[in-house]
BAKE-388181 format. One record per residue (C-alpha): residue number from 1; y, x, z; chain. Coordinates in steps of 0.05 Angstrom, whole numbers, plus 5000, padded with zeros to 4 digits. Layout:
<segus>
<segu><resi>NUM</resi><c2>Y</c2><c1>X</c1><c3>Z</c3><chain>A</chain></segu>
...
</segus>
This chain:
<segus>
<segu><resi>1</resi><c2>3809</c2><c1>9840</c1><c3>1441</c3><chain>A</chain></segu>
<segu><resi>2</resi><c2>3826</c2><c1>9781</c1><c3>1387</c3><chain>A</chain></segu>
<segu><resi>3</resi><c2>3882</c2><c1>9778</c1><c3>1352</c3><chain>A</chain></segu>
<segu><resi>4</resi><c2>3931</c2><c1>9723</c1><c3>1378</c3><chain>A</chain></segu>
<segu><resi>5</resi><c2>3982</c2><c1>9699</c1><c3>1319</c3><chain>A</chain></segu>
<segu><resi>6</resi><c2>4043</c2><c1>9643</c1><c3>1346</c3><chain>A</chain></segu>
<segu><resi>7</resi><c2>4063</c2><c1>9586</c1><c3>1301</c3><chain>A</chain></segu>
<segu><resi>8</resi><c2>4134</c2><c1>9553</c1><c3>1321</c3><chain>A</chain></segu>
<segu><resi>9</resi><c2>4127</c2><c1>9480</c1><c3>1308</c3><chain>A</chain></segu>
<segu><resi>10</resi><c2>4183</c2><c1>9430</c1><c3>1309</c3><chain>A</chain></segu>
<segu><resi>11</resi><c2>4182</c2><c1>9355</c1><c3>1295</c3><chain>A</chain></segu>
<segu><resi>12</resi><c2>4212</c2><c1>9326</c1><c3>1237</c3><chain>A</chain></segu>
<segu><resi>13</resi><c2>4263</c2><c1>9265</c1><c3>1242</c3><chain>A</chain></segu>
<segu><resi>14</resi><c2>4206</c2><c1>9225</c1><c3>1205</c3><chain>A</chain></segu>
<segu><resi>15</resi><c2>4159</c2><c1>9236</c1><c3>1260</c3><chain>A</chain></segu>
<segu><resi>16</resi><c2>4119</c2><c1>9294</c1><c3>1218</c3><chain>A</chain></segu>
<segu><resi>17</resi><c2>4105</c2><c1>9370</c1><c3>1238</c3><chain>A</chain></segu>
<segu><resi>18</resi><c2>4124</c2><c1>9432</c1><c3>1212</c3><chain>A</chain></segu>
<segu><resi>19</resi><c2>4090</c2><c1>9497</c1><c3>1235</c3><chain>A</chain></segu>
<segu><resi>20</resi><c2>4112</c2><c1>9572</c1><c3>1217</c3><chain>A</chain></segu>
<segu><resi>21</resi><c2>4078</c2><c1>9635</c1><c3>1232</c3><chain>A</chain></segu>
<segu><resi>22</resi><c2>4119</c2><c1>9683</c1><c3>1271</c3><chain>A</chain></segu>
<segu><resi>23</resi><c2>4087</c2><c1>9745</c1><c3>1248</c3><chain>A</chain></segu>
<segu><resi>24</resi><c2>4055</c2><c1>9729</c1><c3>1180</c3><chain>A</chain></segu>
<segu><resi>25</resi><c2>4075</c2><c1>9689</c1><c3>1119</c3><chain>A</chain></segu>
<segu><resi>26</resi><c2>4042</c2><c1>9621</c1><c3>1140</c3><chain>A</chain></segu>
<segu><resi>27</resi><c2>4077</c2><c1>9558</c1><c3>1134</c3><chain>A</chain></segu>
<segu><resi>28</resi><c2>4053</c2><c1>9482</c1><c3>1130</c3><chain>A</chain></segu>
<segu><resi>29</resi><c2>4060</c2><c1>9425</c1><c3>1151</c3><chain>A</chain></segu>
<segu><resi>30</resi><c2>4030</c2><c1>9348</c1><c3>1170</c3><chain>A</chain></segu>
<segu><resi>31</resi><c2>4046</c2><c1>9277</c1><c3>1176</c3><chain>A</chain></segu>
<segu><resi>32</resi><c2>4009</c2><c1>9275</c1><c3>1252</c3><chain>A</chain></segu>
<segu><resi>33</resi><c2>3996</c2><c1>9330</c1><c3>1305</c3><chain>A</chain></segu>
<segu><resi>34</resi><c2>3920</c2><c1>9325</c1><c3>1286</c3><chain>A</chain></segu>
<segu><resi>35</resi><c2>3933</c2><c1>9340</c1><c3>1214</c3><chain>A</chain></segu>
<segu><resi>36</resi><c2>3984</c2><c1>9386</c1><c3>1229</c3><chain>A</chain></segu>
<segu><resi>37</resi><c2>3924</c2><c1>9429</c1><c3>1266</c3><chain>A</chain></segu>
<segu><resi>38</resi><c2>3872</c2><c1>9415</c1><c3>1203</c3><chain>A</chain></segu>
<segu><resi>39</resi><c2>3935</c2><c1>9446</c1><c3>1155</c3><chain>A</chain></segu>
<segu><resi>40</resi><c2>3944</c2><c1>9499</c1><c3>1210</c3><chain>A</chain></segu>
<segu><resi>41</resi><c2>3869</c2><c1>9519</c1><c3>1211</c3><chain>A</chain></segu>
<segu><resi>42</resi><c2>3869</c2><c1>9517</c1><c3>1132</c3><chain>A</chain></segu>
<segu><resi>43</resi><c2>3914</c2><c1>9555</c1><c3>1125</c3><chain>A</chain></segu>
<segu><resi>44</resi><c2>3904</c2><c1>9617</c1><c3>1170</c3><chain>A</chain></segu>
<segu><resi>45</resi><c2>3828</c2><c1>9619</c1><c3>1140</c3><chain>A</chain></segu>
<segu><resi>46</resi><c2>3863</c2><c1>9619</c1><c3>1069</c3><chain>A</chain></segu>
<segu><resi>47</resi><c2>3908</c2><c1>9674</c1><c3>1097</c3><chain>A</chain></segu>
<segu><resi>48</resi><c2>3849</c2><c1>9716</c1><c3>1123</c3><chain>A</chain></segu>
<segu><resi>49</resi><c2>3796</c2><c1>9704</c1><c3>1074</c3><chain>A</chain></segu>
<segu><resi>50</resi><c2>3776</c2><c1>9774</c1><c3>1062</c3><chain>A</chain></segu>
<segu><resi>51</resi><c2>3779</c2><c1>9793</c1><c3>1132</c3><chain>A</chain></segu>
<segu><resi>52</resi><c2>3716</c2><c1>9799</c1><c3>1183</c3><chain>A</chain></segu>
<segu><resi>53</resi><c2>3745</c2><c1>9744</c1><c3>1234</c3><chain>A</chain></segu>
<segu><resi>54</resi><c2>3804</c2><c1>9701</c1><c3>1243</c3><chain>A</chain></segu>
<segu><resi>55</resi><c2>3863</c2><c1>9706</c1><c3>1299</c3><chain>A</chain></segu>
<segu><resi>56</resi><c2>3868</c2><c1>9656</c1><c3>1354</c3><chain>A</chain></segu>
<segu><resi>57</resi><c2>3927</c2><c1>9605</c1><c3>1341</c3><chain>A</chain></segu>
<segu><resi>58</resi><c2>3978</c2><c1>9595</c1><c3>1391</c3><chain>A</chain></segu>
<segu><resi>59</resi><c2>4026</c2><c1>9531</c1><c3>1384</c3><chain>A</chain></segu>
<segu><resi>60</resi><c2>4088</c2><c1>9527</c1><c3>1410</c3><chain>A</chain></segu>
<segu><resi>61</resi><c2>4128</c2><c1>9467</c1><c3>1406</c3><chain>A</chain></segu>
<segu><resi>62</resi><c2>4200</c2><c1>9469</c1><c3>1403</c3><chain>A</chain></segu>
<segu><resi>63</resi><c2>4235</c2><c1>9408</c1><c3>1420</c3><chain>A</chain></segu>
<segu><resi>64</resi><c2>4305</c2><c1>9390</c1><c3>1401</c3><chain>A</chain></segu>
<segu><resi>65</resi><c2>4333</c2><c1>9338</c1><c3>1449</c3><chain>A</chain></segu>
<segu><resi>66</resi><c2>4409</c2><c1>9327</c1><c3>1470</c3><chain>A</chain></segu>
<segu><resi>67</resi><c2>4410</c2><c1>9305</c1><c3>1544</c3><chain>A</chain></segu>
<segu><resi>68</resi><c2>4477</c2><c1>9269</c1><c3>1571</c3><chain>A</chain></segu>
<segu><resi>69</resi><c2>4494</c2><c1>9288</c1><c3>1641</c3><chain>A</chain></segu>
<segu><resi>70</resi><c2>4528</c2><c1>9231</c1><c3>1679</c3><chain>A</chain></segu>
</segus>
């Protein structure tokens, strides 16, 4: 079975994307969700290098939103 590793990402106030690993020490970031996922890949095959295969990436989004009730 493959290895499954979950980044938390949350969007900045600028409009960019940050992205942490919840089980390694991976961190980046981008200016769109695309690049966000080009950093994302970069950087877990950085992480890995000297390993066989690379872990599936789960994203998970986490939105911050305030929501009136009237």
């Amino acid at each position: 079975m493959k290895n499954i590793i979950v980044f938390e990402v949350s969007q900045e106030e600028d409009g960019g994307f940050v992205a942490e690993c919840l089980t390694e020490d991976i961190f980046t970031q981008g200016d769109t969700w695309e690049d966000l996922k080009a950093n994302i890949n970069e950087a877990v095959k950085g992480f890995y290098f000297e390993q066989p295969s690379f872990p599936d990436v789960k994203l998970h989004l986490v939105k911050d939103e305030m929501l009136i009730v009237t």
